[in-house]
N, CA and C atoms of all chains as a GROMACS GRO file, in nm:
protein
  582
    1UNK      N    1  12.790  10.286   9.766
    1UNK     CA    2  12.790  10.430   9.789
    1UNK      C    3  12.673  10.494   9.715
    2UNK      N    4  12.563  10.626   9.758
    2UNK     CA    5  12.537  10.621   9.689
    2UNK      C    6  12.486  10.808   9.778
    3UNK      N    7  12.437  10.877   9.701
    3UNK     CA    8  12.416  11.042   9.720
    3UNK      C    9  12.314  11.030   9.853
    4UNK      N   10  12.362  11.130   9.987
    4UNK     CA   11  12.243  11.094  10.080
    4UNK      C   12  12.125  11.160  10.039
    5UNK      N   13  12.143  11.264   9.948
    5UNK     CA   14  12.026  11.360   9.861
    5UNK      C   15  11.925  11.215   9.784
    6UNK      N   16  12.000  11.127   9.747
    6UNK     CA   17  11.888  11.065   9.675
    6UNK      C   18  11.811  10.966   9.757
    7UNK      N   19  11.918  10.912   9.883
    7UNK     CA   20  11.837  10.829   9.944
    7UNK      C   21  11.711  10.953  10.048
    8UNK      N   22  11.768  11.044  10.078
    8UNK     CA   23  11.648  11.157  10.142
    8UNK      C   24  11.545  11.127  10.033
    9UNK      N   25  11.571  11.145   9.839
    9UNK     CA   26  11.421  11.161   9.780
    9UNK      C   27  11.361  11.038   9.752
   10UNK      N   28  11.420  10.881   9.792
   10UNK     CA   29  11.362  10.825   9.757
   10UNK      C   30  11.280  10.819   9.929
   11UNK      N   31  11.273  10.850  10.033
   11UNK     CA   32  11.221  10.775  10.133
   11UNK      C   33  11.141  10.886  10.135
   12UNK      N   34  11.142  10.982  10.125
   12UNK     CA   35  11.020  11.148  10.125
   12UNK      C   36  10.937  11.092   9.977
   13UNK      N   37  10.940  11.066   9.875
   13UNK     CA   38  10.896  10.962   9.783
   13UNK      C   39  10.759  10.859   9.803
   14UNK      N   40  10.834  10.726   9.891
   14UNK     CA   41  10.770  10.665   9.976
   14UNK      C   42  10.729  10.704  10.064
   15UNK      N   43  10.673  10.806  10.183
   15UNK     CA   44  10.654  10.869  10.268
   15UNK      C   45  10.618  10.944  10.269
   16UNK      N   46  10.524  11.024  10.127
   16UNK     CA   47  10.443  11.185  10.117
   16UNK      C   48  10.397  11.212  10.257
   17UNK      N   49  10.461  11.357  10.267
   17UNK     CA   50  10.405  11.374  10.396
   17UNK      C   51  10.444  11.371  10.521
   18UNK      N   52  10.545  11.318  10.522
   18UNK     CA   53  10.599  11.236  10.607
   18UNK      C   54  10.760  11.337  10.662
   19UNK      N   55  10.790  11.319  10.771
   19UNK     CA   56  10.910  11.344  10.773
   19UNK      C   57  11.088  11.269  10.777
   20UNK      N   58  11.154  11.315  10.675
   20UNK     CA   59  11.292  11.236  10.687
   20UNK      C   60  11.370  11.253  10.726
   21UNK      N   61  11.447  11.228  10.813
   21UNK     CA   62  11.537  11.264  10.936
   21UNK      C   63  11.723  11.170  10.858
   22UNK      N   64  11.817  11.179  10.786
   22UNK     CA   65  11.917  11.122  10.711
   22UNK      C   66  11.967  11.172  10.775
   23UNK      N   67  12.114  11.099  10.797
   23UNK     CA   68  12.250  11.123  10.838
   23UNK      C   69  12.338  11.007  10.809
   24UNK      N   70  12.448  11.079  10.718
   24UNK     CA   71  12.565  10.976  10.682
   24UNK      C   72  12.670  10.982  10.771
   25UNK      N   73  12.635  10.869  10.864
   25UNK     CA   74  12.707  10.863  11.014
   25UNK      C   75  12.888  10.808  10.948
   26UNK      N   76  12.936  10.800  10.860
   26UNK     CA   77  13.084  10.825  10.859
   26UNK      C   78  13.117  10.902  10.726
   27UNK      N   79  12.996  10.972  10.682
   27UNK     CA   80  13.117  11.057  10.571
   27UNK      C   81  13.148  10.988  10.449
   28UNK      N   82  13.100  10.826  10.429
   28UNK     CA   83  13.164  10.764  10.309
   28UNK      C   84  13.022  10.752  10.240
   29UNK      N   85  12.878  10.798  10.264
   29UNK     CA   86  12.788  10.730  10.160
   29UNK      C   87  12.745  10.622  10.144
   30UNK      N   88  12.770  10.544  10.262
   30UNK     CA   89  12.730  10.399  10.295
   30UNK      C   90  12.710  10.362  10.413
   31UNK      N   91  12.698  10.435  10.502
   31UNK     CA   92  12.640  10.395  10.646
   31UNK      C   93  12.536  10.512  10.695
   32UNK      N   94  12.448  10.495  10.701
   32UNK     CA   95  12.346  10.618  10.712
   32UNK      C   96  12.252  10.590  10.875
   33UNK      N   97  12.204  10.664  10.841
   33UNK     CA   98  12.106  10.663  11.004
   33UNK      C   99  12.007  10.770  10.996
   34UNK      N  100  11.869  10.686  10.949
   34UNK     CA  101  11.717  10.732  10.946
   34UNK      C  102  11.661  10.699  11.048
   35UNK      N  103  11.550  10.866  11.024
   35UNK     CA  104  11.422  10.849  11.101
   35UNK      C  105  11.303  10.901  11.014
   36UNK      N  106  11.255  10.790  11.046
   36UNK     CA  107  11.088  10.840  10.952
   36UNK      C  108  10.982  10.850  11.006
   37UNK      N  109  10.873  10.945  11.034
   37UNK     CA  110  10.741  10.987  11.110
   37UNK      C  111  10.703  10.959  10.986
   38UNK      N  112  10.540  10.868  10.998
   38UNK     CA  113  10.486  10.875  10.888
   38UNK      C  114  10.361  10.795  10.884
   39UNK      N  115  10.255  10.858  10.851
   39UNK     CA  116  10.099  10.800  10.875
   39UNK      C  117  10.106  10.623  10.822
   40UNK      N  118  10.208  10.637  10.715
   40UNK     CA  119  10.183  10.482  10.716
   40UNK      C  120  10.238  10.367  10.746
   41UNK      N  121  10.301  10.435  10.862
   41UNK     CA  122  10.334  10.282  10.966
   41UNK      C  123  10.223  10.276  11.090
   42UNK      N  124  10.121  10.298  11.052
   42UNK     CA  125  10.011  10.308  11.148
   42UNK      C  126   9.955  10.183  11.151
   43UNK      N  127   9.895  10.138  11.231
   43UNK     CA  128   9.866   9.907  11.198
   43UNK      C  129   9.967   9.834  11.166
   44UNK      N  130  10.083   9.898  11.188
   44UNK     CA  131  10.216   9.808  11.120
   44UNK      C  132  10.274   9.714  11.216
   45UNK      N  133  10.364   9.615  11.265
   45UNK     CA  134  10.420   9.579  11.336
   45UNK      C  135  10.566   9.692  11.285
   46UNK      N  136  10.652   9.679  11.378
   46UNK     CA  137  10.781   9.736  11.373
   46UNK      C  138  10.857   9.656  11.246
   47UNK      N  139  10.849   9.501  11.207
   47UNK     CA  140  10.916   9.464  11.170
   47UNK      C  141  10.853   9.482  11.011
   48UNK      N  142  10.731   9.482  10.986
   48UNK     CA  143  10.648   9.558  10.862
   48UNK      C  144  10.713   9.674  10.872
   49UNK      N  145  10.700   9.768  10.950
   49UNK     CA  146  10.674   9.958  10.923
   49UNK      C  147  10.889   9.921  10.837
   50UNK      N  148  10.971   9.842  10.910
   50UNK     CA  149  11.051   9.862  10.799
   50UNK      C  150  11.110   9.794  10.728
   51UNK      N  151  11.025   9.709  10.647
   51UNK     CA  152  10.987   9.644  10.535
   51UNK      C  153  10.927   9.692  10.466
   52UNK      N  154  10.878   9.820  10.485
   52UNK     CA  155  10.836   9.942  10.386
   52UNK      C  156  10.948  10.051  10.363
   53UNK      N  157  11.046  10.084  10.470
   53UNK     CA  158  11.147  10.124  10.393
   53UNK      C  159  11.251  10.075  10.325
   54UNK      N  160  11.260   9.964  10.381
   54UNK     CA  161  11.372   9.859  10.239
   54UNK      C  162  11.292   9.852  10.096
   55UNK      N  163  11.171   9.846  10.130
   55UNK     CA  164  11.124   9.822   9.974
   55UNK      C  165  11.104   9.962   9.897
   56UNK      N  166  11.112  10.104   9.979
   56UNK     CA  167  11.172  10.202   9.977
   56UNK      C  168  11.294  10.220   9.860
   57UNK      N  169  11.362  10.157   9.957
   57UNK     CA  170  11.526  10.202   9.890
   57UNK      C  171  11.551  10.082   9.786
   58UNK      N  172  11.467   9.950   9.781
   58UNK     CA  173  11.545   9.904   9.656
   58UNK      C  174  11.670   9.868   9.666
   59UNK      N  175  11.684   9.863   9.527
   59UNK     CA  176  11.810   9.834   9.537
   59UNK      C  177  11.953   9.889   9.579
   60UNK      N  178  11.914   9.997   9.615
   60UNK     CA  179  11.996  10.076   9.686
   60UNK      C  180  12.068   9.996   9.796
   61UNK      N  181  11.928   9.947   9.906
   61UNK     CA  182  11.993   9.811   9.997
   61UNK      C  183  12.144   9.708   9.934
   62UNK      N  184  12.106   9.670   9.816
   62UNK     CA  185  12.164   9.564   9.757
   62UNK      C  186  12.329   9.586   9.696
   63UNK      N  187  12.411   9.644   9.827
   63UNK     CA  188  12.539   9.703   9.810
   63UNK      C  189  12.543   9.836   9.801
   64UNK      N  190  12.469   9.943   9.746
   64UNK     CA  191  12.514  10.125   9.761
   64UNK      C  192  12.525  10.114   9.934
   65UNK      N  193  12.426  10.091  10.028
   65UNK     CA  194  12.452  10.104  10.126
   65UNK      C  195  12.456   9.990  10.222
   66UNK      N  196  12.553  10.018  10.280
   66UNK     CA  197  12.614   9.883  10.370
   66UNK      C  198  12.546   9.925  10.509
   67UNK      N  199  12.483  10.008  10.514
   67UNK     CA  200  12.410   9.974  10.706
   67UNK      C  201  12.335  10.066  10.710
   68UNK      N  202  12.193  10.070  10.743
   68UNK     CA  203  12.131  10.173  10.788
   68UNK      C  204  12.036  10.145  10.912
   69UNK      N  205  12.093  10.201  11.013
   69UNK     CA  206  11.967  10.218  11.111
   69UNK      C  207  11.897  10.333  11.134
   70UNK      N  208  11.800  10.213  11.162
   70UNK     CA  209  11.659  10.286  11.122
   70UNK      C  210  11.572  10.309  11.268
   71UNK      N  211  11.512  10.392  11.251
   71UNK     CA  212  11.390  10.450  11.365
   71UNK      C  213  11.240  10.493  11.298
   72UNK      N  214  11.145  10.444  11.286
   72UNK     CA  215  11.030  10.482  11.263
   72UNK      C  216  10.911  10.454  11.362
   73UNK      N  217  10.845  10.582  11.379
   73UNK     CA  218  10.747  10.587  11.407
   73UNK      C  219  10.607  10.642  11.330
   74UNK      N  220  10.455  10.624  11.418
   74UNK     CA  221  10.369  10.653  11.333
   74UNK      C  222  10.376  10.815  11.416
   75UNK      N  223  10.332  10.937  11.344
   75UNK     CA  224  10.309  11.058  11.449
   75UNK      C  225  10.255  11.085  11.585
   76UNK      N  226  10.168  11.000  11.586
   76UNK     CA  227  10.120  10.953  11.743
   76UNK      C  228  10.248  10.911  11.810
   77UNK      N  229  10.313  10.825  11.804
   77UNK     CA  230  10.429  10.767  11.878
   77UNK      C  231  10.563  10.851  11.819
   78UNK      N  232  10.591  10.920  11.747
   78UNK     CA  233  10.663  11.068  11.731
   78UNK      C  234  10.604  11.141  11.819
   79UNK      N  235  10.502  11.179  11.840
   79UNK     CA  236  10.472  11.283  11.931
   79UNK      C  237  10.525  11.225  12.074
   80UNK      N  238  10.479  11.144  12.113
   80UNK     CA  239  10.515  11.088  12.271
   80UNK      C  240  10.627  11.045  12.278
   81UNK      N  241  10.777  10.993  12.212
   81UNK     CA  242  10.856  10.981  12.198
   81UNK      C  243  10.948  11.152  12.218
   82UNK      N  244  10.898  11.257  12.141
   82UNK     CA  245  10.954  11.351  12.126
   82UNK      C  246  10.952  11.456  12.264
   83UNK      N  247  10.792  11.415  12.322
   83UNK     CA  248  10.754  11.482  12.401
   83UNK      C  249  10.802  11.467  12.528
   84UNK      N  250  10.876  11.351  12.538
   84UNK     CA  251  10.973  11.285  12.690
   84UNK      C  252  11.050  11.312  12.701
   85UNK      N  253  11.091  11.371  12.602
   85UNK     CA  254  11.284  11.433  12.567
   85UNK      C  255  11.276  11.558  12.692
   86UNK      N  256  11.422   8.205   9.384
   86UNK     CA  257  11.501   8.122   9.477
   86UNK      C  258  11.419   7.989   9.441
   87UNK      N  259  11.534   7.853   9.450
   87UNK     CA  260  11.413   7.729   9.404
   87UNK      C  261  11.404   7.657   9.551
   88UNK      N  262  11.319   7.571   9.564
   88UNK     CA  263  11.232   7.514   9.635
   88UNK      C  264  11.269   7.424   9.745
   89UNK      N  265  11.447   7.393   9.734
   89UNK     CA  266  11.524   7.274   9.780
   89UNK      C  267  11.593   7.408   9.901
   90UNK      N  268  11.618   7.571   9.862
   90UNK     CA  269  11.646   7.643   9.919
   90UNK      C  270  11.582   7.656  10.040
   91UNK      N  271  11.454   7.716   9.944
   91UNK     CA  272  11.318   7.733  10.042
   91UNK      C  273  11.278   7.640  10.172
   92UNK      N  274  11.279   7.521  10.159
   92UNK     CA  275  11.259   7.431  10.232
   92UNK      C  276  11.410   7.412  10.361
   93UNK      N  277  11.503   7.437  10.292
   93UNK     CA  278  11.602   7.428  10.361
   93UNK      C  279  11.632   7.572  10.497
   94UNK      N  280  11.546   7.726  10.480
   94UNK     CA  281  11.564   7.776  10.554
   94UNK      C  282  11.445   7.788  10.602
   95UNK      N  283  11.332   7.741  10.553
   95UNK     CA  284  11.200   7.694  10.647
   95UNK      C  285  11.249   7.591  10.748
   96UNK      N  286  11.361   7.515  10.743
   96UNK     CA  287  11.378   7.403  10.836
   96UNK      C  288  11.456   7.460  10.957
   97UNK      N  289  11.534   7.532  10.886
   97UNK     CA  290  11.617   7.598  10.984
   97UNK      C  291  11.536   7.698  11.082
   98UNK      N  292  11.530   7.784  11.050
   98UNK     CA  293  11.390   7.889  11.117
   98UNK      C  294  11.304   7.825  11.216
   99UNK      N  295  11.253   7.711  11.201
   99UNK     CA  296  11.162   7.602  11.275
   99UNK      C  297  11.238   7.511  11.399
  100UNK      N  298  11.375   7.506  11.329
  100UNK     CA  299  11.424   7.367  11.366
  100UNK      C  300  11.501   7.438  11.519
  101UNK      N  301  11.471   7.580  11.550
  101UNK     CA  302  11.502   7.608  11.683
  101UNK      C  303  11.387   7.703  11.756
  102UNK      N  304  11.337   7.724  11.859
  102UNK     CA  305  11.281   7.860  11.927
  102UNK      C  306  11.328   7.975  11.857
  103UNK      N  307  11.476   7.992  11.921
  103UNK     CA  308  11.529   8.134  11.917
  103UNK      C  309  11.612   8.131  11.786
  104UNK      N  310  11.622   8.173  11.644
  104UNK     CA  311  11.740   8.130  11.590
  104UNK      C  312  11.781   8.277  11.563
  105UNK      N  313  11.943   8.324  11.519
  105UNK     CA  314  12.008   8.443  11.512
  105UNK      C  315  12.074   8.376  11.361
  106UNK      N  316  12.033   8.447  11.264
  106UNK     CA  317  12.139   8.486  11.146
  106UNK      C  318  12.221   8.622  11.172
  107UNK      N  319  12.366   8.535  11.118
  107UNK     CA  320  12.479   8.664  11.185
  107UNK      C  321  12.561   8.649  11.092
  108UNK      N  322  12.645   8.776  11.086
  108UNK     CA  323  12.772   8.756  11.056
  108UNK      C  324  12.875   8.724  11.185
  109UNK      N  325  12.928   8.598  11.108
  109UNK     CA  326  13.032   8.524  11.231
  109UNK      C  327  12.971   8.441  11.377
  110UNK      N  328  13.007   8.419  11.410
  110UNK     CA  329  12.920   8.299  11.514
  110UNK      C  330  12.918   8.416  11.658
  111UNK      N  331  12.851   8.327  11.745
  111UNK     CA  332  12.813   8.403  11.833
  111UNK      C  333  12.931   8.420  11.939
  112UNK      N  334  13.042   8.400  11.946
  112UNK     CA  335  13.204   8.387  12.011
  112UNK      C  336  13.268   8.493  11.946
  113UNK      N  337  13.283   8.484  11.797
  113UNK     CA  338  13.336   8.594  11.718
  113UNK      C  339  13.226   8.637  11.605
  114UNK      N  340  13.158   8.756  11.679
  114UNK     CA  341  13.064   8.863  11.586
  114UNK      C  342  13.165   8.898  11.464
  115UNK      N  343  13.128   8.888  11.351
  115UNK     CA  344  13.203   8.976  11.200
  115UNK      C  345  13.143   9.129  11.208
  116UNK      N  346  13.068   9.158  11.304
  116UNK     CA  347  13.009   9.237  11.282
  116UNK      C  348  12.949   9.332  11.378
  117UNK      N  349  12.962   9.476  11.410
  117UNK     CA  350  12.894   9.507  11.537
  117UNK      C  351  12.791   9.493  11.574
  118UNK      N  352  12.693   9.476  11.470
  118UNK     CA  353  12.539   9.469  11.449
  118UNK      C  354  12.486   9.367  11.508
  119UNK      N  355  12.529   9.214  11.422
  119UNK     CA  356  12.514   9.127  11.503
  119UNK      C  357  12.595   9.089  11.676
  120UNK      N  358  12.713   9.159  11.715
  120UNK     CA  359  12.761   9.133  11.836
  120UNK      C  360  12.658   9.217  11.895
  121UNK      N  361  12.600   9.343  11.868
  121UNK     CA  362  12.505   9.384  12.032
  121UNK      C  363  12.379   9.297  12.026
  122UNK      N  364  12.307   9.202  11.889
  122UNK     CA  365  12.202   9.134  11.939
  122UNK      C  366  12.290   9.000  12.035
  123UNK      N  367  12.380   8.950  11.974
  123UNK     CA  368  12.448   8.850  12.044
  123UNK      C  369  12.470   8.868  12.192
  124UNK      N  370  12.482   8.997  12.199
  124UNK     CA  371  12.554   9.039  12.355
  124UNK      C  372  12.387   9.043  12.455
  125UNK      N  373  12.261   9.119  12.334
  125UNK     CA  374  12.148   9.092  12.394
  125UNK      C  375  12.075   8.942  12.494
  126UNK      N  376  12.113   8.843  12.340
  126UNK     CA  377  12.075   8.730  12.339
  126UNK      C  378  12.117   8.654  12.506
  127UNK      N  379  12.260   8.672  12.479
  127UNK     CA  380  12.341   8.662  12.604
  127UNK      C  381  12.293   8.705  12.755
  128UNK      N  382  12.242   8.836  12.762
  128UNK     CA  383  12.234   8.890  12.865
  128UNK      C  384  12.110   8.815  12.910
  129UNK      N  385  12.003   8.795  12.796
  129UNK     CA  386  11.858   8.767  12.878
  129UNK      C  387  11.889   8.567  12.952
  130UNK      N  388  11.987   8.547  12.887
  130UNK     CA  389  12.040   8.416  12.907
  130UNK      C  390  11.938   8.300  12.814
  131UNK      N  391  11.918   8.377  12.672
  131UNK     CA  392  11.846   8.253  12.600
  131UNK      C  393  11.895   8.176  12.549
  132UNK      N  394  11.881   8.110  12.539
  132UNK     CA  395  11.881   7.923  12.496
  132UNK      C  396  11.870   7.963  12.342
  133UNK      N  397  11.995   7.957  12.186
  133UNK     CA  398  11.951   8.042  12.046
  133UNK      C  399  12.034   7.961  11.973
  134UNK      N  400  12.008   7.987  11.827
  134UNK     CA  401  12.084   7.858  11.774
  134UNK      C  402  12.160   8.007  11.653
  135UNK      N  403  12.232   8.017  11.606
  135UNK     CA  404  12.366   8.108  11.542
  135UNK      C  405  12.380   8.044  11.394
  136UNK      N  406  12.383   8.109  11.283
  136UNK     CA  407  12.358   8.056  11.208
  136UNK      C  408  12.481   8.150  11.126
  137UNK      N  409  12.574   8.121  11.089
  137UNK     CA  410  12.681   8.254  11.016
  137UNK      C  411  12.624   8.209  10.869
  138UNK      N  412  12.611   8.322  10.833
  138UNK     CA  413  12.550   8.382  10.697
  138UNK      C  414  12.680   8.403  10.598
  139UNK      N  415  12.795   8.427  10.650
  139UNK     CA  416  12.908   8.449  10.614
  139UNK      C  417  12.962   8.333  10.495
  140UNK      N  418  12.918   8.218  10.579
  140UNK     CA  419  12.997   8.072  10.566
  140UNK      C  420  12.902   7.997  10.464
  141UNK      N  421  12.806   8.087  10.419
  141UNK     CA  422  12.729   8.014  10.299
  141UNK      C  423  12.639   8.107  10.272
  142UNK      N  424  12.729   8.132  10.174
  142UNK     CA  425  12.646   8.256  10.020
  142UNK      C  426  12.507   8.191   9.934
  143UNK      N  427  12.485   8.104   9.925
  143UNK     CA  428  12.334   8.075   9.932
  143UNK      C  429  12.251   8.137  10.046
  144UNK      N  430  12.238   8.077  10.152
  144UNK     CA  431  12.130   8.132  10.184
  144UNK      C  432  12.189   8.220  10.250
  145UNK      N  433  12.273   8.301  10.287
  145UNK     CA  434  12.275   8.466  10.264
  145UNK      C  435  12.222   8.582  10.148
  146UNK      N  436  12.198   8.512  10.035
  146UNK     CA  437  12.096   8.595   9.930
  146UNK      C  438  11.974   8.522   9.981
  147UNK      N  439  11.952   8.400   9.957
  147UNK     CA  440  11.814   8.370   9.971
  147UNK      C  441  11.723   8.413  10.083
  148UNK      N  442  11.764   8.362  10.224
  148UNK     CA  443  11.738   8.413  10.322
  148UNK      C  444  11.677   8.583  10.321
  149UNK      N  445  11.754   8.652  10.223
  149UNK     CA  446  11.730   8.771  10.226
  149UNK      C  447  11.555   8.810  10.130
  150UNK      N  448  11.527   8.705  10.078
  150UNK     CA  449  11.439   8.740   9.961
  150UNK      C  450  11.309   8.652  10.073
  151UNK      N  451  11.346   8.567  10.097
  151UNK     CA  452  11.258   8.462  10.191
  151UNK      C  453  11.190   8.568  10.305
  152UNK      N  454  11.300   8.633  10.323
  152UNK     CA  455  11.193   8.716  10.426
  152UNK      C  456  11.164   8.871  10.396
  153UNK      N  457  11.180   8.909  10.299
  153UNK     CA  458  11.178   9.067  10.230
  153UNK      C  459  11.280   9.130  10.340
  154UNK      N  460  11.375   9.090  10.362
  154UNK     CA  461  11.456   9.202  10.465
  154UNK      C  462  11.582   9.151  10.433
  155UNK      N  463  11.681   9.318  10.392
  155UNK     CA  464  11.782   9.321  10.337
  155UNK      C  465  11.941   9.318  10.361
  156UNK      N  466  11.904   9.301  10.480
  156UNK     CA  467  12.030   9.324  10.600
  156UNK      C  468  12.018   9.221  10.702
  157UNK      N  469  12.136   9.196  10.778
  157UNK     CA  470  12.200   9.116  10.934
  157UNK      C  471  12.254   9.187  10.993
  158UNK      N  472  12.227   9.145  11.108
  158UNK     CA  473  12.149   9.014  11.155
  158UNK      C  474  11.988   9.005  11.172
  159UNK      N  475  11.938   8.916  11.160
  159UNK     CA  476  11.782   8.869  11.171
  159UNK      C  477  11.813   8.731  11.246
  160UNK      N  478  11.686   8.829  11.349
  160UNK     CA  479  11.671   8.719  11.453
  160UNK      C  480  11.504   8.633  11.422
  161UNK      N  481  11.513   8.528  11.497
  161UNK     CA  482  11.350   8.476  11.421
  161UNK      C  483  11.337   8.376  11.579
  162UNK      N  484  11.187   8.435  11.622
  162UNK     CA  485  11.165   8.387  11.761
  162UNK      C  486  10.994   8.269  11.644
  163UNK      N  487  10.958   8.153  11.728
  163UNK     CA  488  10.898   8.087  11.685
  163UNK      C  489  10.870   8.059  11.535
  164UNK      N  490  10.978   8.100  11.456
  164UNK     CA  491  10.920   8.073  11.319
  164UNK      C  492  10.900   8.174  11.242
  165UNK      N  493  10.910   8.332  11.315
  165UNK     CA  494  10.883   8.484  11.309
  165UNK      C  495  10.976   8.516  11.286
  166UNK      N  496  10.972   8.641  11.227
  166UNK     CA  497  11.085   8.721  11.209
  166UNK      C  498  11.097   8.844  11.328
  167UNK      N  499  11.145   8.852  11.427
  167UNK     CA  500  11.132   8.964  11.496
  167UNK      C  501  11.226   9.116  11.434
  168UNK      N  502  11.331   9.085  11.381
  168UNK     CA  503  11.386   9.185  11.311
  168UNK      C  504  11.547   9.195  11.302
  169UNK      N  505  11.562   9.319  11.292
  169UNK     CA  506  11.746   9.333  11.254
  169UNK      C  507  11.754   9.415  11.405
  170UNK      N  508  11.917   9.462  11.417
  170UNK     CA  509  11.962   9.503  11.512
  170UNK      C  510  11.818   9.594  11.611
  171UNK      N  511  11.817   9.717  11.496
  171UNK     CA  512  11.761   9.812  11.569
  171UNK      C  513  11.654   9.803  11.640
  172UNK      N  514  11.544   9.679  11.561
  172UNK     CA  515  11.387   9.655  11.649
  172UNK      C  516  11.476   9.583  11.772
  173UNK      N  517  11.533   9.520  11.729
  173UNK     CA  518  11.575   9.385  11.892
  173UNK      C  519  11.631   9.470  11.981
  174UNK      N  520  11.696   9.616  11.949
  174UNK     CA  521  11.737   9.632  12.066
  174UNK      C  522  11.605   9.723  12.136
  175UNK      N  523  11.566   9.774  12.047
  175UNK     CA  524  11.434   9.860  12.094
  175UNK      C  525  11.333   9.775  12.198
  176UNK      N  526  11.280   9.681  12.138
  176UNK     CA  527  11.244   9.523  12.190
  176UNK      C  528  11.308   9.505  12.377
  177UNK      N  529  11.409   9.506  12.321
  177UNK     CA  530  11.518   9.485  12.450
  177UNK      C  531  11.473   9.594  12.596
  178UNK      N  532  11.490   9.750  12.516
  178UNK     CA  533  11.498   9.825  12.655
  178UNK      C  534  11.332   9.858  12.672
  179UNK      N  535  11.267   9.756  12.627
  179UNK     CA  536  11.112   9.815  12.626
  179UNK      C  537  11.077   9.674  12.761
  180UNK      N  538  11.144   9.580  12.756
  180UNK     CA  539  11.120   9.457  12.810
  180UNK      C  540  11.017   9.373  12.674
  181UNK      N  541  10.984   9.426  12.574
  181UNK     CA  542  10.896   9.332  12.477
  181UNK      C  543  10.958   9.172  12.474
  182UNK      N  544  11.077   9.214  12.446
  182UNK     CA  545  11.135   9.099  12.388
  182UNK      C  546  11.152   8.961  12.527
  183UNK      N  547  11.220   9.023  12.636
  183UNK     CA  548  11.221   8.917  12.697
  183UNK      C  549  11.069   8.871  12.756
  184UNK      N  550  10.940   8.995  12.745
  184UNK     CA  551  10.817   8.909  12.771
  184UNK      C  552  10.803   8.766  12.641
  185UNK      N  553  10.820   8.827  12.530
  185UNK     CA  554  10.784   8.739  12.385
  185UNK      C  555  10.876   8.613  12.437
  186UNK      N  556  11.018   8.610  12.441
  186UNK     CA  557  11.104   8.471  12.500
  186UNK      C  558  11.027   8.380  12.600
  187UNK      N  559  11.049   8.485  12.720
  187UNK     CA  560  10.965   8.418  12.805
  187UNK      C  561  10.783   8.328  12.822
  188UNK      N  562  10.734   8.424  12.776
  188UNK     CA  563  10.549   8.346  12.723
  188UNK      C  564  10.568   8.204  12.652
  189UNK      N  565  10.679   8.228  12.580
  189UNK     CA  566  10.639   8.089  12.462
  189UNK      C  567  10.700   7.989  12.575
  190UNK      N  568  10.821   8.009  12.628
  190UNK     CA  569  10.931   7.951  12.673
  190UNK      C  570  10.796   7.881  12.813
  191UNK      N  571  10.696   7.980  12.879
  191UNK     CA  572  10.595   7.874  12.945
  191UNK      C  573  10.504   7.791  12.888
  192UNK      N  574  10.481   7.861  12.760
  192UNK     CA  575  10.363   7.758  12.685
  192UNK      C  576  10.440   7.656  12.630
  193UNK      N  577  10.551   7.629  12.596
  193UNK     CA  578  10.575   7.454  12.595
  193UNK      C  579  10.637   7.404  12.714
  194UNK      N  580  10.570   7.460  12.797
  194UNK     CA  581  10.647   7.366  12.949
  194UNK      C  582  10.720   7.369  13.004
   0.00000   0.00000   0.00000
């Protein structure tokens, strides 16, 4: 379990600049659901861009939270993603 | 992690094309996460080898440090890590994934 306020400051943290999109999809502080726009998943593969937010959250991963899915894009692919809606 | 580990999930990883670390085997998912890649895996009709993470707490930590990624299921196409639930399914409705299956699946014949 752990405050969604802190996992929001650690990934805005890692991510100056960037936007953080949190939601604690049941209410208990351990299942969450991010989205991160952010210049530096730019050259990334998908499976890098989040291997930068696990190394993000630390140990946080390591039992506070039991599941998080994740969505990141670089702003280029935020924009065209957003723009289809 | 020591070296007898290391070697042991380098073998594994190798020792198939398609391999799936899961919770629970691919009949009974422990887990929703791993049942929609399972149900993926299923649909494209690949040929994958299931590895329950559950059933041995070694390399369920190790595994985790071996590849910097903190969560299951992880799927691993040639030796790669392609990812956890969310890239594979993304993968999935993009067609990436069954091009990536398919390419290798002609280059050995």
């Amino acid at each position: 379990m752990i405050e969604p306020d802190r996992v929001r400051e650690l990934l805005q943290q890692a991510f100056p600049g960037g936007e953080v999109e949190l939601v604690d999809l049941t209410g208990t502080k351990d299942h969450f659901q991010a989205r991160i726009v952010s210049e530096r998943f730019a050259g990334r593969s998908l499976v890098e861009q989040h291997q930068l937010v696990y190394q993000a959250l630390g140990d946080a991963m390591n039992g506070p939270i039991h599941a998080l899915a994740l969505k990141t894009y670089t702003p280029e692919a935020w924009a065209r993603v957003a723009g289809g809606r | 992690m020591d070296q007898a580990l290391r070697d042991r999930i380098k073998s594994t990883i190798e020792g198939h094309r398609v391999v799936l670390f899961m919770k629970g085997n691919r009949n009974f998912p422990a887990c929703g996460f791993s049942a929609q890649v399972v149900g993926i895996l299923k649909k494209l009709g690949v040929d994958f080898a299931d590895v329950n993470i559950l059933a041995d707490a070694e390399l369920r930590q190790g595994l985790k440090e071996y590849s910097n990624w903190p969560t299951y299921p992880q799927l691993y196409v040639d030796g790669k890590l392609v990812g956890g639930c969310d890239i594979v399914t993304s993968l999935s409705e993009t067609g990436e994934l069954e091009a990536m299956l398919r390419a290798g699946a002609a280059s050995n014949g």
